[in-house]
N, CA, C and O atoms as a printed pandas DataFrame, in Angstrom:
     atom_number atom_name residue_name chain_id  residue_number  x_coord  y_coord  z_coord
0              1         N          UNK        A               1   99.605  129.913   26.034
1              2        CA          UNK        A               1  100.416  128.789   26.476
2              3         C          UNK        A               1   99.554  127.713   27.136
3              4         O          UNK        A               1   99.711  126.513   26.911
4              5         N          UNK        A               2   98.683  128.189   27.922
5              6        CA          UNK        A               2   97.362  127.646   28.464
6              7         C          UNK        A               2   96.898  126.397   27.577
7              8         O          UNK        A               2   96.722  125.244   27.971
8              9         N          UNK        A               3   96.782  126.776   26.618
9             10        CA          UNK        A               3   95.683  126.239   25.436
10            11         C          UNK        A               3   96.921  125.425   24.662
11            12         O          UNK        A               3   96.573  124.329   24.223
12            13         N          UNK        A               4   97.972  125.706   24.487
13            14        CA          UNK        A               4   98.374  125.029   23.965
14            15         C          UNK        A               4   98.707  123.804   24.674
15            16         O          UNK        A               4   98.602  122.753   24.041
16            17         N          UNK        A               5   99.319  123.746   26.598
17            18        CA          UNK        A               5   99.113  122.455   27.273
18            19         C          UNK        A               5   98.044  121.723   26.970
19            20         O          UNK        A               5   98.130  120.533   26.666
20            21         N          UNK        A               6   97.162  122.248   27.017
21            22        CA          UNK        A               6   95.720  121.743   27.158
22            23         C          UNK        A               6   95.423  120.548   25.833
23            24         O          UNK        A               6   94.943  119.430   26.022
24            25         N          UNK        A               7   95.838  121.105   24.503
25            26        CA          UNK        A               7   95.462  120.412   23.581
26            27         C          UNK        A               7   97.000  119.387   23.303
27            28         O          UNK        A               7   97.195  118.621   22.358
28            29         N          UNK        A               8   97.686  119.611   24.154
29            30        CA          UNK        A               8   98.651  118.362   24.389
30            31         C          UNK        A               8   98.148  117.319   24.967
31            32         O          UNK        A               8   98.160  116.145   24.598
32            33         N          UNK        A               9   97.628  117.886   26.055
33            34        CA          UNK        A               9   96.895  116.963   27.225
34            35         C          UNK        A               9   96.034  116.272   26.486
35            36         O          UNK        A               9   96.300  115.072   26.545
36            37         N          UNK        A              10   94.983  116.545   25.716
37            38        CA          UNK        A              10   93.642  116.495   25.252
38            39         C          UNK        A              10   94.617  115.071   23.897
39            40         O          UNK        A              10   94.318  113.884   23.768
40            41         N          UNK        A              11   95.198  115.477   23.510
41            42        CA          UNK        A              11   95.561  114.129   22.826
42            43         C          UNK        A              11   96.705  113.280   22.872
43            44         O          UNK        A              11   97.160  112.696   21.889
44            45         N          UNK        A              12   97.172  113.220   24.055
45            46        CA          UNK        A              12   98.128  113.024   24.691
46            47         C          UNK        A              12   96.820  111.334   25.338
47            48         O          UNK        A              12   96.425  110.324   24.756
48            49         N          UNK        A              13   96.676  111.717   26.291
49            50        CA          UNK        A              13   95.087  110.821   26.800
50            51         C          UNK        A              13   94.368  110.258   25.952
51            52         O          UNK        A              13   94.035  109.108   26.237
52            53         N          UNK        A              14   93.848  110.863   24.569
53            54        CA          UNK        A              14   93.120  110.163   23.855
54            55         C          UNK        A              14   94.137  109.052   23.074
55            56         O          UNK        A              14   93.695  107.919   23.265
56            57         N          UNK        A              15   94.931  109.047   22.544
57            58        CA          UNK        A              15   96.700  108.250   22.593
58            59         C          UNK        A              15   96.503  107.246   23.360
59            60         O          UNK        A              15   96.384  106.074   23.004
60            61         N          UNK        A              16   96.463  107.657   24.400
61            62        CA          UNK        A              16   96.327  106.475   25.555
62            63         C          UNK        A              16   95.529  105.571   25.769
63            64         O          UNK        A              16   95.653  104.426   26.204
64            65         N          UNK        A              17   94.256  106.478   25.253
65            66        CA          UNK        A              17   93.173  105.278   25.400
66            67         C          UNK        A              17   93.119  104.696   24.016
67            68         O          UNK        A              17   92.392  103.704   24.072
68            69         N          UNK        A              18   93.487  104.848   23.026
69            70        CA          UNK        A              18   93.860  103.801   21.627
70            71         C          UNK        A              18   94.958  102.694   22.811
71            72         O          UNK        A              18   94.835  101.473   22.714
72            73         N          UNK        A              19   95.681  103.129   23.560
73            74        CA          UNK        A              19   96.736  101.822   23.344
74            75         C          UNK        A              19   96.360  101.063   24.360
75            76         O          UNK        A              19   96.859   99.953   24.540
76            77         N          UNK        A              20   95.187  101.712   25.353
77            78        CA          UNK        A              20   95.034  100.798   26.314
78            79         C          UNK        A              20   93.826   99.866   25.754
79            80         O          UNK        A              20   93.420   98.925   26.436
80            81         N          UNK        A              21   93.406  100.094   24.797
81            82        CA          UNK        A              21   92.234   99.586   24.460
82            83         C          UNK        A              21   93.007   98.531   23.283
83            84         O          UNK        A              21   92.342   97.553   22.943
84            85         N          UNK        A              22   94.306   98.697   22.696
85            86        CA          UNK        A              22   94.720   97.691   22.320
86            87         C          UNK        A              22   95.432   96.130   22.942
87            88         O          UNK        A              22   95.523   94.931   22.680
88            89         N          UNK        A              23   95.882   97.321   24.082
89            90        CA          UNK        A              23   96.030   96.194   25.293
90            91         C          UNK        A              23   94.805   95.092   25.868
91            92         O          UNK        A              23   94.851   93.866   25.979
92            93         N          UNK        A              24   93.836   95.953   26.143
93            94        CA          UNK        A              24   92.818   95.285   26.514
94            95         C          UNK        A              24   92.352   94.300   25.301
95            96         O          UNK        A              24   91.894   93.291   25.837
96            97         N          UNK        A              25   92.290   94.197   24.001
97            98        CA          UNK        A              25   92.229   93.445   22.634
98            99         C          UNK        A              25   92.924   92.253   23.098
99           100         O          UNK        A              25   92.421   91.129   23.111
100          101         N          UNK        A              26   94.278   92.589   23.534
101          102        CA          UNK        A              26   95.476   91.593   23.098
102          103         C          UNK        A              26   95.608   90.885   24.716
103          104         O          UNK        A              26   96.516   90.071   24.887
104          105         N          UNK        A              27   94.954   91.121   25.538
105          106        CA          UNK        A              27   95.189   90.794   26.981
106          107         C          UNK        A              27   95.207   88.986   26.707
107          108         O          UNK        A              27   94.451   88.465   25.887
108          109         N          UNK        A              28   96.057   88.308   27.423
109          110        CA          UNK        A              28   96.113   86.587   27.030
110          111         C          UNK        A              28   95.115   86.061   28.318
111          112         O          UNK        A              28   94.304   85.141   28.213
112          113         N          UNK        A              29   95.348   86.812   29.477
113          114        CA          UNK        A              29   94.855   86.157   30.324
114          115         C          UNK        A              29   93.404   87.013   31.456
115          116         O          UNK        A              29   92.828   87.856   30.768
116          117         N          UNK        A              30   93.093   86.968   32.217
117          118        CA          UNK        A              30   92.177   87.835   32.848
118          119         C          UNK        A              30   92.077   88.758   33.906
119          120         O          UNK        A              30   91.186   89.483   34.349
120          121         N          UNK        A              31   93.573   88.455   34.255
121          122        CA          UNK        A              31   93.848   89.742   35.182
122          123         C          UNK        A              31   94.706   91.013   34.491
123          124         O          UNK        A              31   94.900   92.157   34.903
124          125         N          UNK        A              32   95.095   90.395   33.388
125          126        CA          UNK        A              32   95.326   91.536   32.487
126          127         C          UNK        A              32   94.452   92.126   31.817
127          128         O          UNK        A              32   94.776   93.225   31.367
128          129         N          UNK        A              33   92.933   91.557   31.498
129          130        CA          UNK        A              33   92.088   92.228   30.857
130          131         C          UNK        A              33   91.489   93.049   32.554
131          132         O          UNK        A              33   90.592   93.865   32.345
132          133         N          UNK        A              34   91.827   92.925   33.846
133          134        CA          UNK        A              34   90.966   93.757   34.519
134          135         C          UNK        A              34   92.107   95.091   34.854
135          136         O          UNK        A              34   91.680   96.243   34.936
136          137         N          UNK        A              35   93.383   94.813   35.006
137          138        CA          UNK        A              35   94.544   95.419   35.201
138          139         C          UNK        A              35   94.243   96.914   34.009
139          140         O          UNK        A              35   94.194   98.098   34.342
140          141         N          UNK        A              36   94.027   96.140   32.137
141          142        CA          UNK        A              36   93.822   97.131   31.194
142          143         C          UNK        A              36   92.616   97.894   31.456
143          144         O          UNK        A              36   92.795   99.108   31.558
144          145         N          UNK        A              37   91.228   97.394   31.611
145          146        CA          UNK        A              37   89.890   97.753   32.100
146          147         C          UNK        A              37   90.020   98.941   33.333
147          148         O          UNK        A              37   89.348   99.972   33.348
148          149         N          UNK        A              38   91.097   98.537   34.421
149          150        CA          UNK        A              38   91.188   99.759   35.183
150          151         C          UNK        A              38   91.980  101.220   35.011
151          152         O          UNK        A              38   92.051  102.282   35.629
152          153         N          UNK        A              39   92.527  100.637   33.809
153          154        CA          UNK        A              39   93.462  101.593   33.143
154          155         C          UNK        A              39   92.723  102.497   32.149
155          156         O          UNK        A              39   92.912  103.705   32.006
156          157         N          UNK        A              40   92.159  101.997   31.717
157          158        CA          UNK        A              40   91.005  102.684   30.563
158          159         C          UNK        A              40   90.077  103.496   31.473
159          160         O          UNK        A              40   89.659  104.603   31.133
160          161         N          UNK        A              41   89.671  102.731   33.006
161          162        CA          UNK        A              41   88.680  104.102   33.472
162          163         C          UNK        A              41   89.528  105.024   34.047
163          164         O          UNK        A              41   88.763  105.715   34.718
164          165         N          UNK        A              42   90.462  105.385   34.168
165          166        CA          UNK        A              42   91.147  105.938   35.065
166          167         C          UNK        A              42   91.556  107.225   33.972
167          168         O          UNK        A              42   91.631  108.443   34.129
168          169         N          UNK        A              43   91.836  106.089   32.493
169          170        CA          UNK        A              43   92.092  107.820   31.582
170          171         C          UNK        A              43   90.883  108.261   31.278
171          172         O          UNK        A              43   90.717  109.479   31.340
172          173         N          UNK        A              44   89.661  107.339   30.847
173          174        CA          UNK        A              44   88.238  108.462   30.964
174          175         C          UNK        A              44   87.935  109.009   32.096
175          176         O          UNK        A              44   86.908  109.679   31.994
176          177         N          UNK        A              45   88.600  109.014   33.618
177          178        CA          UNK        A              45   88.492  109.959   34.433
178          179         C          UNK        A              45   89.224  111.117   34.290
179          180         O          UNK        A              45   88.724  112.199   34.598
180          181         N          UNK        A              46   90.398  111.023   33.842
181          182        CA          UNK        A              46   91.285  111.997   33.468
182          183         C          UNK        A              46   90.612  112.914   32.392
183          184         O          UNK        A              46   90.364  114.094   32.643
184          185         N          UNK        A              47   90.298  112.284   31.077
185          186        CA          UNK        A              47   89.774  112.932   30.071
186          187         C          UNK        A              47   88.329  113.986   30.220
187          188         O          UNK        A              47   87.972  114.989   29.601
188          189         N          UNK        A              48   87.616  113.050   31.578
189          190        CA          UNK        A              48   86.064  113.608   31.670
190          191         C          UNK        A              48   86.625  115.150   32.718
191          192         O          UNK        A              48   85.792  116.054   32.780
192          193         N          UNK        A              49   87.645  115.311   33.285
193          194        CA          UNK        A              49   88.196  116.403   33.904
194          195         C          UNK        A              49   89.052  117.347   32.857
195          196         O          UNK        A              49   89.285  118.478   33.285
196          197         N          UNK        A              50   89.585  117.012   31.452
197          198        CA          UNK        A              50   90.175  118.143   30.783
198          199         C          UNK        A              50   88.774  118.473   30.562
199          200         O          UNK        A              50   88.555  119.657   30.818
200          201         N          UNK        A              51   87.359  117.570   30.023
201          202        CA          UNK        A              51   86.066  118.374   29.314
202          203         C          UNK        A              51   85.608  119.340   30.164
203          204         O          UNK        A              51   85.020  120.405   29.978
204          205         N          UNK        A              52   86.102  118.598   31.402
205          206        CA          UNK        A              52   85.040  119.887   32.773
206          207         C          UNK        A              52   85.730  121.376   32.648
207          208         O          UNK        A              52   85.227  122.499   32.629
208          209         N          UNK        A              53   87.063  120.928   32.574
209          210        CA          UNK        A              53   87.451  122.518   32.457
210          211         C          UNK        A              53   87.348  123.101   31.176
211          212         O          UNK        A              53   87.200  124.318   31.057
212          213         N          UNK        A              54   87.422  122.246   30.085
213          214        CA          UNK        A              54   87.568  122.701   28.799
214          215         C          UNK        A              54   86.012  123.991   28.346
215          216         O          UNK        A              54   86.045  125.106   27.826
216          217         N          UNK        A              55   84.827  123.136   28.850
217          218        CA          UNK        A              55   83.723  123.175   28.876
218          219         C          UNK        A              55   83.233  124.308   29.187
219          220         O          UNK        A              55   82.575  125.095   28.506
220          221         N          UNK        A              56   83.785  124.394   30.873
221          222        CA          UNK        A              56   83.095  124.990   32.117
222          223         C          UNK        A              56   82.079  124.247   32.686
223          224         O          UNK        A              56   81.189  124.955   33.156
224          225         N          UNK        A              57   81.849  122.577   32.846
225          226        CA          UNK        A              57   80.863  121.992   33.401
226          227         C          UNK        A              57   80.999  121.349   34.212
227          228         O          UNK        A              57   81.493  120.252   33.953
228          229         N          UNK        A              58   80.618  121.687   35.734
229          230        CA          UNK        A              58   80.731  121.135   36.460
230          231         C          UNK        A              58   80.077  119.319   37.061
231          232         O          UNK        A              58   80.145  118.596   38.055
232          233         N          UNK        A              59   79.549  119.323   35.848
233          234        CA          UNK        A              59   78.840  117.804   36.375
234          235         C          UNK        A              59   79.975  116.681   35.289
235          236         O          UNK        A              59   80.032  115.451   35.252
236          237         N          UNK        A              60   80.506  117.390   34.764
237          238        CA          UNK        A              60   81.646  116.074   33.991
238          239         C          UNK        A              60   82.744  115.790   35.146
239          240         O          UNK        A              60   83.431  114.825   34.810
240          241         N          UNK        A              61   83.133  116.327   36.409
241          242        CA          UNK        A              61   83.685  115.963   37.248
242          243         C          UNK        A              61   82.956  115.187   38.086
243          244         O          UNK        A              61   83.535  114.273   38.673
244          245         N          UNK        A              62   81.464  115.424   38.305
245          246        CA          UNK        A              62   80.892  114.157   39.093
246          247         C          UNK        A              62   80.779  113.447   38.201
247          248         O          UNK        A              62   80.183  112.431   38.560
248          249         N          UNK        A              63   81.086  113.430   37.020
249          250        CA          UNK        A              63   80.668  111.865   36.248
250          251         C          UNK        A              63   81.842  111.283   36.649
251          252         O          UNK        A              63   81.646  110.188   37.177
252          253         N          UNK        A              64   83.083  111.643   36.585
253          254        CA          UNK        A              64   84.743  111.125   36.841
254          255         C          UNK        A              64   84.769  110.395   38.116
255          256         O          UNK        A              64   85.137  109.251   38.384
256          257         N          UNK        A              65   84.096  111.723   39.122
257          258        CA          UNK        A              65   83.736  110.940   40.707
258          259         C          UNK        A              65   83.550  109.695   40.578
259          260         O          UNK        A              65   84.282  108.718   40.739
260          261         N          UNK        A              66   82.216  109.864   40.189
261          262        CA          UNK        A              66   81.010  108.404   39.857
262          263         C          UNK        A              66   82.068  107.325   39.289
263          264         O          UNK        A              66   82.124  106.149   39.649
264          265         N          UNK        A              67   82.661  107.771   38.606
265          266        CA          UNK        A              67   83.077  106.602   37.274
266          267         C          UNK        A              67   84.563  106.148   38.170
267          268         O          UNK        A              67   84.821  104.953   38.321
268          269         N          UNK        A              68   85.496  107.249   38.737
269          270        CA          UNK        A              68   86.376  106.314   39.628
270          271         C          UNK        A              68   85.857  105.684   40.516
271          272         O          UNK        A              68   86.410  104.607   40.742
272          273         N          UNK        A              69   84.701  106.005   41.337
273          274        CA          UNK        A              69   84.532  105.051   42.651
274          275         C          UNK        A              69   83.948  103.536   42.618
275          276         O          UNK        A              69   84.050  102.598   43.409
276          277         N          UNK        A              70   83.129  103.733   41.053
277          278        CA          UNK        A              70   82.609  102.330   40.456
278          279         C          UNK        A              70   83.815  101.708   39.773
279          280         O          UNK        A              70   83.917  100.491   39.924
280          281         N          UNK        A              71   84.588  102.213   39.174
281          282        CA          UNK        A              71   86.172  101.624   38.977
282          283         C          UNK        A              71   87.008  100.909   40.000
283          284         O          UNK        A              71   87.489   99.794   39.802
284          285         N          UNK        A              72   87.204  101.827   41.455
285          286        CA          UNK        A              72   87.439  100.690   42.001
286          287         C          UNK        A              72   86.834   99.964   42.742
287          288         O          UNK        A              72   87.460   99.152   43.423
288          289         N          UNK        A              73   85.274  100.066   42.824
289          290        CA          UNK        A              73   84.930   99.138   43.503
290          291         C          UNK        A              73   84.685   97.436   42.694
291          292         O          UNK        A              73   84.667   96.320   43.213
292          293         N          UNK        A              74   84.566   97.748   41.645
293          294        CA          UNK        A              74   85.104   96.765   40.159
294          295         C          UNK        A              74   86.250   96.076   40.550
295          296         O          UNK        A              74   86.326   94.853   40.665
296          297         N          UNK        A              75   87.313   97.037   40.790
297          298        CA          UNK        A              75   88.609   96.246   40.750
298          299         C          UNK        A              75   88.767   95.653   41.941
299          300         O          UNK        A              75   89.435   94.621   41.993
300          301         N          UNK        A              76   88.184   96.197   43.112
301          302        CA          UNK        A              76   88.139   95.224   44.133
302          303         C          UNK        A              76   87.840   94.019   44.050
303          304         O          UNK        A              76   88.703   93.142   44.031
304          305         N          UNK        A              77   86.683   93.803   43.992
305          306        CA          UNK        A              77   85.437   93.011   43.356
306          307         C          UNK        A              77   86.288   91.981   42.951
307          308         O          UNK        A              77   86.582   90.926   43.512
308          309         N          UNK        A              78   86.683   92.526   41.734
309          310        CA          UNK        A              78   87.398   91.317   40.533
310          311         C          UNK        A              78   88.583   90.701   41.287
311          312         O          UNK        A              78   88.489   89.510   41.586
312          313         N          UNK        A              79   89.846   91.475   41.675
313          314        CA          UNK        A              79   90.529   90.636   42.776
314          315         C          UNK        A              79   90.414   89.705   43.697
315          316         O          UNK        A              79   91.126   88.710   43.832
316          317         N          UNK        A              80   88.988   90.226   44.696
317          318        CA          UNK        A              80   88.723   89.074   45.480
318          319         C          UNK        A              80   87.848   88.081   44.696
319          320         O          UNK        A              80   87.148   87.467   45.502
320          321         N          UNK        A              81   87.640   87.724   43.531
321          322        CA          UNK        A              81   86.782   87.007   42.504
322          323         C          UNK        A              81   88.089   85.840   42.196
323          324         O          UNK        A              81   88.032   84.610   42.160
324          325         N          UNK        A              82   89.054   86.610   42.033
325          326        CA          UNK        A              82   89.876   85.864   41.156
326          327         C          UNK        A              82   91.150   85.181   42.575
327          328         O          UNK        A              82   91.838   84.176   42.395
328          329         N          UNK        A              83   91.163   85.604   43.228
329          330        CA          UNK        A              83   91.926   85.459   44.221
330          331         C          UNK        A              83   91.516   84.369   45.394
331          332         O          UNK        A              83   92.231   83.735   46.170
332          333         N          UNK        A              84   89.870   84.407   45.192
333          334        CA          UNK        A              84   89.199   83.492   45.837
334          335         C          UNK        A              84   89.246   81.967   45.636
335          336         O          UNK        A              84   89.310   80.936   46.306
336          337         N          UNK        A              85   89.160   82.500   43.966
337          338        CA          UNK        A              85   88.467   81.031   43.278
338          339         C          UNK        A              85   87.100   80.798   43.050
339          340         O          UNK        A              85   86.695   79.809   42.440
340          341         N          UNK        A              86   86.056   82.058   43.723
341          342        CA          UNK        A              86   84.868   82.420   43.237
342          343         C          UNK        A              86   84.210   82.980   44.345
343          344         O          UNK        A              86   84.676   83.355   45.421
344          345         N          UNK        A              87   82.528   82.981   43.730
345          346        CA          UNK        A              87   82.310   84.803   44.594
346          347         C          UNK        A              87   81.480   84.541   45.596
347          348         O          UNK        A              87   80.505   85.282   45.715
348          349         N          UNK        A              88   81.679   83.373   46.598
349          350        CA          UNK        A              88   81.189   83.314   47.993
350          351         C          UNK        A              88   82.220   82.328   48.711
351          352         O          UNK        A              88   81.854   81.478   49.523
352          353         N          UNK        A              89   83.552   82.528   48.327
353          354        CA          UNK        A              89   84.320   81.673   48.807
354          355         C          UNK        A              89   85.137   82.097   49.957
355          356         O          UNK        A              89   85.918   81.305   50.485
């Protein structure tokens, strides 16, 4: 039963990242391309945690670490970028 969640999960997420990545294609303006961009790392954080367990490897969860904390420090970033009007304002 295990295995069978699992390979729900497993393409359930990969699903996701086709449509967020179509989103991100079709985005009109630029807070929707950072809105889709944070959405896309958030399911390769998700995804890099089914491999860790799938695996047994414990360093695909520090990649997820790594990869959310540079995610949001990105999305910070880009908010006060765009919110400013530019990047010493």
């Amino acid at each position: 039963m295990l295995h069978v969640l699992f390979v729900v999960a497993l393409i359930w997420n990969t699903l996701l990242l086709v449509a967020g990545g179509l989103v991100l294609l079709r985005a009109r303006d630029v807070v929707q391309r950072v809105l889709a961009l944070d959405l896309l790392a958030a399911l390769v954080v998700s995804l890099l945690a089914l491999l860790s367990y799938y695996h047994h490897q414990p360093y695909y969860l520090d990649a997820a670490v790594a990869l959310a904390l540079l995610s949001f420090v990105a999305t910070v970033a880009a908010a006060r970028y765009l919110g400013s009007g530019g990047p010493f304002e």
